[in-house]
PAZAPA-4460 file (N, C-alpha, C; in steps of 0.05 Angstrom, whole numbers, plus 32768, in hexadecimal, padded with zeros to 4 digits):
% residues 280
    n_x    n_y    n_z   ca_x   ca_y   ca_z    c_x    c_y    c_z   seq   type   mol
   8873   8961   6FEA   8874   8944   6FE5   885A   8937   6FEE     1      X     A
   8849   893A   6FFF   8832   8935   700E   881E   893B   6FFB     2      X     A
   8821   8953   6FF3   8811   895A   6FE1   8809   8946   6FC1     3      X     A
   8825   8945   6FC2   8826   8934   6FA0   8825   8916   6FA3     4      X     A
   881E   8908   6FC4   8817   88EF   6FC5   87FA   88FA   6FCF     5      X     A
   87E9   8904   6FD5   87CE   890B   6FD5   87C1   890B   6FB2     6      X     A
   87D4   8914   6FA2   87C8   891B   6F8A   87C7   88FF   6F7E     7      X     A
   87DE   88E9   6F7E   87E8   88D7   6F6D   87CF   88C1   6F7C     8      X     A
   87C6   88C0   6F93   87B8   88B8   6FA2   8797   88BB   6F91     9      X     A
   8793   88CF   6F8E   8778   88DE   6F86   877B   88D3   6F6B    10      X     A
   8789   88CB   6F5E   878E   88CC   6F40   878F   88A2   6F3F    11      X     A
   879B   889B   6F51   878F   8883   6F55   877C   8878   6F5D    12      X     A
   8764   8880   6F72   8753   8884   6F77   8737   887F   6F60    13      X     A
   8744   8894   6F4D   8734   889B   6F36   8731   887E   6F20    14      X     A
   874F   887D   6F1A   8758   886B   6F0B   8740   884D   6F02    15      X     A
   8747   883C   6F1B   8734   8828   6F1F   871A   8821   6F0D    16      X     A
   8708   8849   6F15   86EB   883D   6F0B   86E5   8844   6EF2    17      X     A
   8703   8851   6EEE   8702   884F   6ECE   870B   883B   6EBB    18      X     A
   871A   882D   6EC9   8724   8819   6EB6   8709   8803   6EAD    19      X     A
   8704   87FD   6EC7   86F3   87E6   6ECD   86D4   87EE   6EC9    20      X     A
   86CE   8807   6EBE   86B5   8814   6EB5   86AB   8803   6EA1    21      X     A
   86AA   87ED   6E9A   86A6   87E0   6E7B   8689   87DE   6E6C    22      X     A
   867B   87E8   6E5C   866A   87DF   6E52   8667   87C1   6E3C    23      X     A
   865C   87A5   6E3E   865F   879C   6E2B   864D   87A0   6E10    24      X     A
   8638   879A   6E18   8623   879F   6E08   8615   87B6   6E00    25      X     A
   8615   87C0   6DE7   860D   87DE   6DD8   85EF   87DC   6DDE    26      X     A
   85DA   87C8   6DE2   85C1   87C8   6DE9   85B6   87DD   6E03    27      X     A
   85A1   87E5   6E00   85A1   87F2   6E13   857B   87EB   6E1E    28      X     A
   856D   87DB   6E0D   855A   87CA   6E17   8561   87B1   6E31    29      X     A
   854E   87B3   6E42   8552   87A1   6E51   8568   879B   6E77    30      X     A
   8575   87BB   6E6B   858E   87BE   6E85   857F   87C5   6E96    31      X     A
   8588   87B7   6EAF   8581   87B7   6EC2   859B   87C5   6ED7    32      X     A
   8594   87D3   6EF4   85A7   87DD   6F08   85A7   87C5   6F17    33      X     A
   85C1   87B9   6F1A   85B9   87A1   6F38   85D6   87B8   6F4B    34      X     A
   85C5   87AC   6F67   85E3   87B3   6F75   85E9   879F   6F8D    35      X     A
   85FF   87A5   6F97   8602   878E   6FAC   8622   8787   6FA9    36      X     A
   8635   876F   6FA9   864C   876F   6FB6   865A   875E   6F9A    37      X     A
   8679   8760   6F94   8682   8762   6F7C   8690   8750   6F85    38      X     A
   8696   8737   6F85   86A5   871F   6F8C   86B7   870D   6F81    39      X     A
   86C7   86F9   6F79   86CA   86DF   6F68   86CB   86CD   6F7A    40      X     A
   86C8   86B0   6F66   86C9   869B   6F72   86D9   8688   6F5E    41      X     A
   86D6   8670   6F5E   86D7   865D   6F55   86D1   865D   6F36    42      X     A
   86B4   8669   6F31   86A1   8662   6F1D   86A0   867E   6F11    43      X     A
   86B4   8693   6F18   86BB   86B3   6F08   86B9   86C6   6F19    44      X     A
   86AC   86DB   6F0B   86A2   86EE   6F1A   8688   86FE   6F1D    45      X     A
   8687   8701   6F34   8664   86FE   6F3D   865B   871B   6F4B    46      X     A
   8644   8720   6F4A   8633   8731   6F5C   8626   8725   6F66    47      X     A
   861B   872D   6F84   8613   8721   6F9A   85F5   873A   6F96    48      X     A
   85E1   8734   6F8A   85CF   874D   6F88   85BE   8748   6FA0    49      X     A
   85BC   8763   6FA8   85A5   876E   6FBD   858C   8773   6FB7    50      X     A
   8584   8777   6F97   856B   877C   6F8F   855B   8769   6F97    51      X     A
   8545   876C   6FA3   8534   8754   6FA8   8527   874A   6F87    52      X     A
   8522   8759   6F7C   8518   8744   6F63   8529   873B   6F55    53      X     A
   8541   873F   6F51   8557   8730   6F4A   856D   8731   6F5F    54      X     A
   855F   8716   6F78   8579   8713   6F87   8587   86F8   6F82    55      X     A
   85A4   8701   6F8F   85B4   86E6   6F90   85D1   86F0   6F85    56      X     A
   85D5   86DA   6F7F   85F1   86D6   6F69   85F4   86D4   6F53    57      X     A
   85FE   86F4   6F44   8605   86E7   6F1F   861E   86E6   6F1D    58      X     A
   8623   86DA   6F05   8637   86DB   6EFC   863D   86E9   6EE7    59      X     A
   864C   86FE   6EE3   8657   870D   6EC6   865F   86F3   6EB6    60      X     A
   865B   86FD   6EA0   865F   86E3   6E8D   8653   86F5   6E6F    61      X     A
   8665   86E8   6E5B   8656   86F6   6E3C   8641   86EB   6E3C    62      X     A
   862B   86F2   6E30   8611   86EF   6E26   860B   86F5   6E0E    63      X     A
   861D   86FC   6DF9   8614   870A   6DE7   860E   86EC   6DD0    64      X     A
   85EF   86EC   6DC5   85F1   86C8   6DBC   8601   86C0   6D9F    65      X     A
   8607   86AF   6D9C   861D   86A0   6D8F   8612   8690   6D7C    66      X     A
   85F1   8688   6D7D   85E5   8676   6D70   85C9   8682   6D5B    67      X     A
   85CA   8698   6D5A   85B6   86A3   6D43   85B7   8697   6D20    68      X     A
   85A3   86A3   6D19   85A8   8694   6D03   85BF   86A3   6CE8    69      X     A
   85D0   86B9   6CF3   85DC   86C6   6CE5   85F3   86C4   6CF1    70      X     A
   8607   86AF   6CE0   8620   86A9   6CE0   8634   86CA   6CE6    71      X     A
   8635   86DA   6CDA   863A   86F1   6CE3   8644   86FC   6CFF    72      X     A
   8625   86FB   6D05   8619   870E   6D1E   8630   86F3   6D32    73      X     A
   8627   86D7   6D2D   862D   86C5   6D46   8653   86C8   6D42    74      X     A
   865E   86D0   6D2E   8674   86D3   6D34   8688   86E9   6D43    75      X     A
   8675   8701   6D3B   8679   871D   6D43   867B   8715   6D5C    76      X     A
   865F   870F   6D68   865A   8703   6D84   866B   86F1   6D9A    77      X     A
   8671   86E4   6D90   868C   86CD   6D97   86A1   86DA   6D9F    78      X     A
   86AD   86EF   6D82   86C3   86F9   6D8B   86BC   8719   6D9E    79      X     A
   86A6   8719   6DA6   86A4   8734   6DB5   869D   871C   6DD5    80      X     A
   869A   8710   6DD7   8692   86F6   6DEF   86AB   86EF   6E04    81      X     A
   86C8   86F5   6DDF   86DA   86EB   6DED   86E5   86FA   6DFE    82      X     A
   86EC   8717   6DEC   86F4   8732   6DF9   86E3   8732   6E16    83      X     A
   86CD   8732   6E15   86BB   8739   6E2E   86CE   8722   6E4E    84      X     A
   86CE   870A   6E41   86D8   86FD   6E5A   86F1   8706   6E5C    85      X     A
   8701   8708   6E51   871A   8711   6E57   871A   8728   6E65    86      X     A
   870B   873F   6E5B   8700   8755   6E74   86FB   8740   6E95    87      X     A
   86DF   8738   6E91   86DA   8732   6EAD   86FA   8722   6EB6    88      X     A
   8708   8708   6EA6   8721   8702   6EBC   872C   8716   6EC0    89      X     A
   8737   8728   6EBC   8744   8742   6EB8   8737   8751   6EDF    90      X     A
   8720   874E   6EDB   8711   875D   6EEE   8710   8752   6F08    91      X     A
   870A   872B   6F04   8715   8721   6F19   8732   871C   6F24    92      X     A
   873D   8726   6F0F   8764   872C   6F21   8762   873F   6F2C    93      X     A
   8756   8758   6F22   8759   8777   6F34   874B   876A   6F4C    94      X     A
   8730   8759   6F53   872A   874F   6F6F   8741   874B   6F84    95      X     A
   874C   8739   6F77   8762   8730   6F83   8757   8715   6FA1    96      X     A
   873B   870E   6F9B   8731   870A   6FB6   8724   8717   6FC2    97      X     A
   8725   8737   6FBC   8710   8743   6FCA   86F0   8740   6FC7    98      X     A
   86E3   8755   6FD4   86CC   8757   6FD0   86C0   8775   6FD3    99      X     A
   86B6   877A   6FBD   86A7   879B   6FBF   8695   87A3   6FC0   100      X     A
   868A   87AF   6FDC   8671   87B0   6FE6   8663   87CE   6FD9   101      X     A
   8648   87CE   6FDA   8638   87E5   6FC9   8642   87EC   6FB4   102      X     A
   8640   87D5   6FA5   8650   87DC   6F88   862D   87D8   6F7A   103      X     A
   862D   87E8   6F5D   861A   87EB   6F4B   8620   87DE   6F32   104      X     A
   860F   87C8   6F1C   8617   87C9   6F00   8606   87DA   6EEE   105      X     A
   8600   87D6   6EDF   85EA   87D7   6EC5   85F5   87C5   6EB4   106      X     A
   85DF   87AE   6EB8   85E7   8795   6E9E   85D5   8790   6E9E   107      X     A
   85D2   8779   6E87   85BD   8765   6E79   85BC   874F   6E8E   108      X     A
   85A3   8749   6E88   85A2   872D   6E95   859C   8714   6E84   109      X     A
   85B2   8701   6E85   85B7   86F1   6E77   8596   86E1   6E7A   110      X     A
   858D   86CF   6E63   8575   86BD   6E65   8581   86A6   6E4D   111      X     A
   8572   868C   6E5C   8577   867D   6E43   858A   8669   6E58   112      X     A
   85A2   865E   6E44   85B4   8654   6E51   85CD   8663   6E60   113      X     A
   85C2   8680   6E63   85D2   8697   6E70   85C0   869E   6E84   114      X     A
   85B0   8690   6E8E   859E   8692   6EA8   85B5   8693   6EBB   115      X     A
   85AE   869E   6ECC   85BC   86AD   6EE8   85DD   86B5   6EE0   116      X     A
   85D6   86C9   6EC4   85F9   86D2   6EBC   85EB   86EC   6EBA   117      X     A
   85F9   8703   6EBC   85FC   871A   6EB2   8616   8728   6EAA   118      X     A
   8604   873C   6E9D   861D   8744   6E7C   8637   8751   6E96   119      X     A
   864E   8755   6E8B   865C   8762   6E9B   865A   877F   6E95   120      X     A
   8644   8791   6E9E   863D   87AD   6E9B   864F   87C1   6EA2   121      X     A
   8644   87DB   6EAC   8653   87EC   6EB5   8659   87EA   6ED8   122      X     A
   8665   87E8   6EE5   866E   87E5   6EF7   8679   8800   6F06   123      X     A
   8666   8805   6F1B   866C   881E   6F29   8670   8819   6F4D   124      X     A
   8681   881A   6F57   8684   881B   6F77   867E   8838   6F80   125      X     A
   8673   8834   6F9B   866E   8849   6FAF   8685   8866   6FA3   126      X     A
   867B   887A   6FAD   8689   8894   6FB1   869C   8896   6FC8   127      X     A
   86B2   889D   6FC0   86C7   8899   6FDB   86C0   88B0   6FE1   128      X     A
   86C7   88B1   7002   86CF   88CE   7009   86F4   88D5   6FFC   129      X     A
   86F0   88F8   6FFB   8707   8903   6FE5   871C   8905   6FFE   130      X     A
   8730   8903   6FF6   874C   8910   7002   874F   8925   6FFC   131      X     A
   874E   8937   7013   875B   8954   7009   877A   895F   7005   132      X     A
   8778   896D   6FF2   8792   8978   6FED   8798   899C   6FEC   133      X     A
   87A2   89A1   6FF2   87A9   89BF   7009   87A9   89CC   6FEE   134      X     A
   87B2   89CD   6FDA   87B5   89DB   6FC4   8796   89DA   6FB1   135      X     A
   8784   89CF   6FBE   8769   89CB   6FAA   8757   89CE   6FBD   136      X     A
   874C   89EA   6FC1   873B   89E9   6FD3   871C   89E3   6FCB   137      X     A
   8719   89F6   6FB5   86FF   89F4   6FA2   86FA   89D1   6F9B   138      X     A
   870C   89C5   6F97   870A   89A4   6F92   8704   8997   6FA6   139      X     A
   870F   899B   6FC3   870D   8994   6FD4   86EC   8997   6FD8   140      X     A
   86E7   89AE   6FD8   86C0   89B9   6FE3   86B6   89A4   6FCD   141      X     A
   86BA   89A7   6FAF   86AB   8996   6FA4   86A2   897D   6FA2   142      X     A
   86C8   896F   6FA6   86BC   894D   6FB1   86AD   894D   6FD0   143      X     A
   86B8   8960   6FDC   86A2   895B   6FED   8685   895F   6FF0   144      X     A
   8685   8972   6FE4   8661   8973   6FE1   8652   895B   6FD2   145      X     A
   8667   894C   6FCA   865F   893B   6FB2   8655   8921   6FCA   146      X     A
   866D   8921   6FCF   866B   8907   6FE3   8659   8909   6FFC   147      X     A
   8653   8921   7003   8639   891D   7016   8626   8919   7004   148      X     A
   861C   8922   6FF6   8606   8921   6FE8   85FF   88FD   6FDB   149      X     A
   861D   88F2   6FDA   861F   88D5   6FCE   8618   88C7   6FEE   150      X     A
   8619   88CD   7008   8615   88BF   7019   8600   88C8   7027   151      X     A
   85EE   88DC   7020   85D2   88DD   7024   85BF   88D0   7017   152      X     A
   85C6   88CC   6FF2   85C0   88BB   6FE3   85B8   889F   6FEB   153      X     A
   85D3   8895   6FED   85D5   887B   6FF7   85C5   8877   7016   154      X     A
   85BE   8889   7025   85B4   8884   7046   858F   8881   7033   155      X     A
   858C   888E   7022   8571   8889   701F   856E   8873   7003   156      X     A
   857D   8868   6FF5   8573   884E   6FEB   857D   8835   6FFC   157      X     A
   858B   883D   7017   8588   8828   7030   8573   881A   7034   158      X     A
   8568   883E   7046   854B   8841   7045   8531   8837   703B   159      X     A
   853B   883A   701D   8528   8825   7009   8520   8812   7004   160      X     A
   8530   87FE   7014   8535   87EA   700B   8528   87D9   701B   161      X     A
   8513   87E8   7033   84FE   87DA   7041   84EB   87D3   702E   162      X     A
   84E8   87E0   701C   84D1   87D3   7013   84D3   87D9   6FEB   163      X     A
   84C5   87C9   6FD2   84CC   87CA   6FB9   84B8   87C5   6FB0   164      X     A
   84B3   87C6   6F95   8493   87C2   6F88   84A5   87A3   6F7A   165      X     A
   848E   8790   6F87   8491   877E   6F6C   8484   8772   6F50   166      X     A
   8462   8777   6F54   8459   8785   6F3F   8431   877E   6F49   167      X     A
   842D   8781   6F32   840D   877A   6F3C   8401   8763   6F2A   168      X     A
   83FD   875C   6F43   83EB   8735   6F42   83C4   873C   6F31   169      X     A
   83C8   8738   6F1F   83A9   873C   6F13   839E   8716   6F10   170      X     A
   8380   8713   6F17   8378   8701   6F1C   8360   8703   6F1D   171      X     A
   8351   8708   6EFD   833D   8706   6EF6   8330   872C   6EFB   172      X     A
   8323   8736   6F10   831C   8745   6F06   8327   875E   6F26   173      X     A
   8340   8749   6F31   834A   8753   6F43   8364   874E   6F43   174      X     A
   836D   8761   6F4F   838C   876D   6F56   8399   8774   6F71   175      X     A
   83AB   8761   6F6C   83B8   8774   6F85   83DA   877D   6F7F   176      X     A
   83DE   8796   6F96   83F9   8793   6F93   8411   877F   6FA1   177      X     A
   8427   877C   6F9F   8440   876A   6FA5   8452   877D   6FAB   178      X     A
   8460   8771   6FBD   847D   8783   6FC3   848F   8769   6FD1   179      X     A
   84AA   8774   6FCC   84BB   876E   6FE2   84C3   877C   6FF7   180      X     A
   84BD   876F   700C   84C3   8781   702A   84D9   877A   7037   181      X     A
   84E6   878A   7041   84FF   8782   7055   8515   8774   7049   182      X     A
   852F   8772   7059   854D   876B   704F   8544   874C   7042   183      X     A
   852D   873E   704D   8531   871C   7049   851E   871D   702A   184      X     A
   8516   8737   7024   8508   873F   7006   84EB   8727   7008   185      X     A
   84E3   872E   7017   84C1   8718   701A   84AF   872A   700B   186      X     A
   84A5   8716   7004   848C   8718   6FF0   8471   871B   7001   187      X     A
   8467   8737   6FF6   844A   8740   7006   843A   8742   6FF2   188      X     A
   841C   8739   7003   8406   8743   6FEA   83FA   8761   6FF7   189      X     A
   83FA   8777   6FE4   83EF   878E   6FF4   8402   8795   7007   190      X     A
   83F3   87AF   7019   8407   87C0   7028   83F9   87B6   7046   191      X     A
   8402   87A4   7056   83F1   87A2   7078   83F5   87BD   7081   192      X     A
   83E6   87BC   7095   83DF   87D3   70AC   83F9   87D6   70B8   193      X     A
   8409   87BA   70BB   841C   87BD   70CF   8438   87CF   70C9   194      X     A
   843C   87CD   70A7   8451   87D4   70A2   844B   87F7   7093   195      X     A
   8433   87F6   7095   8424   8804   707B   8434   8829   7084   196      X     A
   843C   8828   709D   8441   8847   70AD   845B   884B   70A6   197      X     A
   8471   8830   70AF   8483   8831   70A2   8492   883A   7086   198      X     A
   8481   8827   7078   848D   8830   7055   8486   8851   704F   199      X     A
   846F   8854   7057   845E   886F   7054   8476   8886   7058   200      X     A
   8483   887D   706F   8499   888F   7082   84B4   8892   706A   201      X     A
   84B8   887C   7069   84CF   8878   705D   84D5   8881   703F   202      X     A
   84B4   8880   7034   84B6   888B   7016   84B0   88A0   7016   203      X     A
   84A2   88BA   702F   84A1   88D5   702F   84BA   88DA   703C   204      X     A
   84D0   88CE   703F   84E8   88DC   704D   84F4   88D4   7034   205      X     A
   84F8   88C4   7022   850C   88C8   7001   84FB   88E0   6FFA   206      X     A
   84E4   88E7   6FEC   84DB   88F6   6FE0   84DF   8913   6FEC   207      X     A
   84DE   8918   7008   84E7   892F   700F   8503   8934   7011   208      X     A
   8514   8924   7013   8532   892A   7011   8536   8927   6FFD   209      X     A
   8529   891F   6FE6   8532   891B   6FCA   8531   893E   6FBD   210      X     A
   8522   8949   6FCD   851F   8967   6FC5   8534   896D   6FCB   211      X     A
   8540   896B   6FDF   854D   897F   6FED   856F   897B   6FDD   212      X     A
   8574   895F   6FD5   8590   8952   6FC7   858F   895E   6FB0   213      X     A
   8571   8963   6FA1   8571   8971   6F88   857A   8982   6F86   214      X     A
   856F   899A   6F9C   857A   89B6   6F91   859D   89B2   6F9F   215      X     A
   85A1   89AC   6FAD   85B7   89A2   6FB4   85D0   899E   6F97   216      X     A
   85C2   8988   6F8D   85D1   8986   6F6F   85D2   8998   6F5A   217      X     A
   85C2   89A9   6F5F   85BD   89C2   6F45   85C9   89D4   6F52   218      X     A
   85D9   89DD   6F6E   85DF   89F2   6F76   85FF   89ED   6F79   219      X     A
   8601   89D6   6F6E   8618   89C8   6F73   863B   89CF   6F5A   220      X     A
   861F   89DD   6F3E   862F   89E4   6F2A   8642   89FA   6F39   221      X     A
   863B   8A08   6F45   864A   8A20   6F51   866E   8A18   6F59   222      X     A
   866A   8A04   6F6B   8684   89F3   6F75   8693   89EC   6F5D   223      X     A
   8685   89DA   6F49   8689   89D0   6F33   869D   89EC   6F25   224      X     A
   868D   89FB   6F2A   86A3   8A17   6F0C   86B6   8A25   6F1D   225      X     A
   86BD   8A1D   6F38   86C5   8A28   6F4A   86E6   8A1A   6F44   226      X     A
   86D8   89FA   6F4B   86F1   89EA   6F44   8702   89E3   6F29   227      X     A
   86F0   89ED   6F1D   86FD   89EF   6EFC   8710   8A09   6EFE   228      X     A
   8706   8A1C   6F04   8717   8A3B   6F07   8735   8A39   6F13   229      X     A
   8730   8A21   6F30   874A   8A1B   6F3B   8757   8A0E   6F30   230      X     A
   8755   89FF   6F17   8768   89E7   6F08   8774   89FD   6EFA   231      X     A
   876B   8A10   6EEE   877D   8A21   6ED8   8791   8A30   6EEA   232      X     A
   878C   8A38   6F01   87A2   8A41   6F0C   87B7   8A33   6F1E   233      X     A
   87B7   8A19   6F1B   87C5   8A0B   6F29   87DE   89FE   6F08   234      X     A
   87F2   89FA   6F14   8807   89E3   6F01   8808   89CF   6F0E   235      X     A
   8819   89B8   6EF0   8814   899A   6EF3   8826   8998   6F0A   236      X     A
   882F   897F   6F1D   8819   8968   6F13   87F8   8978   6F25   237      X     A
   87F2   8989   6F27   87E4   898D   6F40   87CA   898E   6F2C   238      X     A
   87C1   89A1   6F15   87B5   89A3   6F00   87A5   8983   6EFE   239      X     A
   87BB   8976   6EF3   87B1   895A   6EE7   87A5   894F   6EFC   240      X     A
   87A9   894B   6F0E   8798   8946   6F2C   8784   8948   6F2E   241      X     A
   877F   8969   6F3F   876D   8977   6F38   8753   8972   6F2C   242      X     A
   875C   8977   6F05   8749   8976   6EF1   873D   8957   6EF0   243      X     A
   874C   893C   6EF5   8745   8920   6EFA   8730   8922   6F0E   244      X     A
   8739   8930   6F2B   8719   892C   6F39   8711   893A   6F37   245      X     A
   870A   8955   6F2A   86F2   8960   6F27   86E7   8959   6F0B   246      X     A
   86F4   8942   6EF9   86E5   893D   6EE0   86DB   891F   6EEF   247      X     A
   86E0   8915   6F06   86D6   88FF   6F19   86BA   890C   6F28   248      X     A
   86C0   8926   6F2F   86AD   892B   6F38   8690   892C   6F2B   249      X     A
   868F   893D   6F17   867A   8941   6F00   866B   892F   6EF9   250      X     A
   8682   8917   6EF9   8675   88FB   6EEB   8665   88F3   6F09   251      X     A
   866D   88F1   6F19   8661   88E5   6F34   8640   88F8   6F3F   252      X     A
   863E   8916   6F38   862A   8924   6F3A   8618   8922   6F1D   253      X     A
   8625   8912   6EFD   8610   8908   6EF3   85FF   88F4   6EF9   254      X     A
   8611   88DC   6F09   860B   88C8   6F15   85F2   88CF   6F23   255      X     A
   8600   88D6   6F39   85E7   88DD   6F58   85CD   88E4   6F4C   256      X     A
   85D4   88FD   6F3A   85BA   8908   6F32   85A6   88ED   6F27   257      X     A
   85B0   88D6   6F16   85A2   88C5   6F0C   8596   88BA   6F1F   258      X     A
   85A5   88AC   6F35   85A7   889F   6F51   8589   88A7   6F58   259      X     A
   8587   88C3   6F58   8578   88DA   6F70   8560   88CF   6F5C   260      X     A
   855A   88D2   6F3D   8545   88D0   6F33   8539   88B9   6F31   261      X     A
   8548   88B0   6F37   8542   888B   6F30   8534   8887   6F51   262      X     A
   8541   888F   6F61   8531   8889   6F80   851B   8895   6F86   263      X     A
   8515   88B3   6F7A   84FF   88C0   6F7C   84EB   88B1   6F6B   264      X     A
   84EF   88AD   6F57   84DD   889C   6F45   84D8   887F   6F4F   265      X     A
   84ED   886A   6F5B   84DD   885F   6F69   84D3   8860   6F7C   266      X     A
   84D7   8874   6F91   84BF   887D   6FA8   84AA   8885   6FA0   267      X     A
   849E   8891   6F8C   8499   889A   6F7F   847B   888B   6F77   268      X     A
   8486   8873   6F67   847A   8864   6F5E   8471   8853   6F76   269      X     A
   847F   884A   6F85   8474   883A   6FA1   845F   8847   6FB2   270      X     A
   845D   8864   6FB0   844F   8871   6FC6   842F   886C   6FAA   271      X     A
   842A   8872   6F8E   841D   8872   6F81   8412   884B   6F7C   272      X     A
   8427   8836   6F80   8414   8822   6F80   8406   881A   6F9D   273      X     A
   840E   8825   6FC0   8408   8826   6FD3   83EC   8831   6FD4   274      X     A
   83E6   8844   6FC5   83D6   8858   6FC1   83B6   8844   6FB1   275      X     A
   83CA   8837   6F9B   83B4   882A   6F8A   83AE   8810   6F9E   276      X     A
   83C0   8803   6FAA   83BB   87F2   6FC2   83A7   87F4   6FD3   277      X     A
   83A3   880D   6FDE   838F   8818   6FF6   8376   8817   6FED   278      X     A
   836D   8817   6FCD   835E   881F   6FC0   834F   8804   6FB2   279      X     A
   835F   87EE   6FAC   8357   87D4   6FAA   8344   87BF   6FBB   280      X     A
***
């Protein structure tokens, strides 16, 4: 009995970030990652973003425009505007009041008279740690390898978040670089002496642990065919379980892997405009 409330558990668990996974918009110019805390209020429902170049408060809201010059398109639009809000109310009932911290989207950012709205994108929360269940051992190793690897991840775009490129200031026949530094996201010209040891530190410790998560992820298929092997010899309900988080898991080690490339690439790029900095 323990067992089959561990599984029904795991299987709700799962549930959630599938429902609420929504893409609105088929565009794929222009998406941006914001992350930060998943809220409502008064005025809908909002993200609280952490990104320093897009910080603050949006609001999900349709964007898709309504006023082109092709009667068509603006009606198509309307009625895909409407569906979309009914999603987001939908989304602020599952809130219920809450609030969900280290949550991720990928949306549009609204411009125009949709200034400070964004599309209601895909919506991803943190990696739980897995519950184990005595009958799945191979599943068990895999969500867990998964989930350390998701909270080493996350310890180094913490990490990151001392310092960001904000872009380069040209002014006649000179340049410099910009960043945002620190949690209050201040605006620097160039890299000072003071902080200059710091970032240095911080972006050769992603890049060397970014090695190490890599092969990490590629050695990881092993678990992966391990726990597939255990679903065929197991029966329902234990199977359907099972195969739910390890087809949770897969998706979550496509994830990371993006996660992983996207952080190395911006360390990446930060250690190479630092570089052109020193050199200005």
């Amino acid at each position: 009995m323990n067992n089959l409330k561990n599984i029904l558990v795991i299987i709700f668990m799962i549930a959630p970030f599938i429902i609420f996974a929504q893409v609105e918009e088929d565009s794929s110019a222009g998406k941006l990652k914001l992350e930060g805390s998943v809220g409502a209020d008064a005025n809908g429902v909002y993200l609280l973003s952490e990104n320093c170049r897009y910080n603050g408060k949006f609001y999900f809201s349709p964007i898709l425009p309504t006023d082109t010059d092709d009667k068509k398109i603006n009606k198509k639009n309307a009625k895909s505007n409407k569906k979309t809000q009914k999603k987001i109310d939908k989304y602020g009932k599952f809130l219920g009041g809450n609030i969900l911290n280290n949550m991720t989207v990928t949306c549009l950012m609204g411009t125009g008279n949709n200034k400070g709205k964004i599309s209601f994108g895909n919506l991803v929360g943190p990696i739980t740690e897995p519950i184990e269940v005595a009958s799945t051992p191979a599943a068990n190793a895999l969500n867990q390898a998964v989930f350390n690897i998701a909270g080493t991840i996350a310890g180094l775009k913490e990490s990151m978040k001392i310092i960001s490129f904000a872009g380069e200031e040209v002014r006649g026949v000179e340049s410099v670089m910009t960043y945002y530094y620190g949690p209050s996201c201040k605006l620097i010209k160039g890299m000072p002496d003071a902080i200059k040891t710091e970032v240095n530190l911080v972006i050769e410790q992603v890049l060397a642990t970014g090695l190490v998560i890599t092969a990490e992820l590629l050695s990881i298929e092993d678990k992966v065919k391990a726990a597939k092997d255990e679903v065929k010899s197991l029966k329902p309900p234990a199977n359907i379980a099972a195969g739910a988080a390890n087809a949770q898991a897969v998706l979550n080690i496509s994830r990371l892997t993006n996660e992983l490339e996207g952080l190395i690439k911006n360390a990446t790029d930060l250690q190479k405009s630092i570089n052109k900095a020193n050199q200005l």
